[in-house]
N, C-alpha and C positions, 0 to 999 in steps of 0.2 A: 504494500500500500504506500504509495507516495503521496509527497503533501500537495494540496493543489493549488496552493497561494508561493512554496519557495522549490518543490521540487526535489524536498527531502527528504530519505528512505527512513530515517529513524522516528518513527511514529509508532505511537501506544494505544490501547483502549482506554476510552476516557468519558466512559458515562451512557447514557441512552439519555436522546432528545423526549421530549414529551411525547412526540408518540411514536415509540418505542422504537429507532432507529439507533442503530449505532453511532456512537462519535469517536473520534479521535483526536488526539493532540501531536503536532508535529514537536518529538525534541529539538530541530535545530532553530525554525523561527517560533516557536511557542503557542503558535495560532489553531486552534481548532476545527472541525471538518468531518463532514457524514463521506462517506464511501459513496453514494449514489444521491447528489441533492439536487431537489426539485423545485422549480420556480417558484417563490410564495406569493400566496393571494388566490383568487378565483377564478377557475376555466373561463374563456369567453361565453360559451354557452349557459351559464350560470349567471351570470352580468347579465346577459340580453333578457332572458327568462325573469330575472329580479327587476329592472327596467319597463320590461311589459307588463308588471304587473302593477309597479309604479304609476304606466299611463293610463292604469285601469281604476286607477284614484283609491287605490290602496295605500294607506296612512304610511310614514315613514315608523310609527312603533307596529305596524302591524306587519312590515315588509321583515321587521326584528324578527316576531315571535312566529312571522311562514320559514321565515325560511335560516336565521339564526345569525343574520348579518348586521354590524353596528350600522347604526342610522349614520356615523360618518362616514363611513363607508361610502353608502349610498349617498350621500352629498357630497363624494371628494367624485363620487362618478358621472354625480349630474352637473358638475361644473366644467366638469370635461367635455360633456357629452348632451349640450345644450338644447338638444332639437327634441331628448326624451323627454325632457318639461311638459306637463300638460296644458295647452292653452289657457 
């Protein structure tokens, strides 16, 4: 396993992320790291689907308790993404 921030084979096991993925610690630059890491945040198709339901005038605490996502969240998306505003 090499580190994937400096390229260093002296790497340890070093805990499990929240959910339950392996981590590592590289001994030469000290920095941390999963074996296989995945983009963080939510699919696109979970955005659009959350959105649509947004234009469907569903409350921003009720988009929370469908579907489990912060209401900042969802307004860092709708600032982005100005045209899902509902009239």
């Amino acid at each position: 396993m090499n580190c994937y921030h400096c390229g260093g084979n002296h790497t340890r096991k070093h805990g499990k992320t929240g959910n339950g993925k392996q981590r590592y610690k590289c001994g030469e630059c000290g920095r941390s790291f999963r074996e296989d890491p995945c983009a963080p945040g939510y699919p696109e198709t979970a955005k659009e689907r959350i959105l649509r339901a947004y234009q469907e005038r569903v409350s921003l605490r009720g988009l929370t308790r469908m579907f489990g996502v912060s209401r900042n969240t969802v307004t860092q998306w709708l600032k982005k993404k100005p045209e899902a505003c509902p009239p």
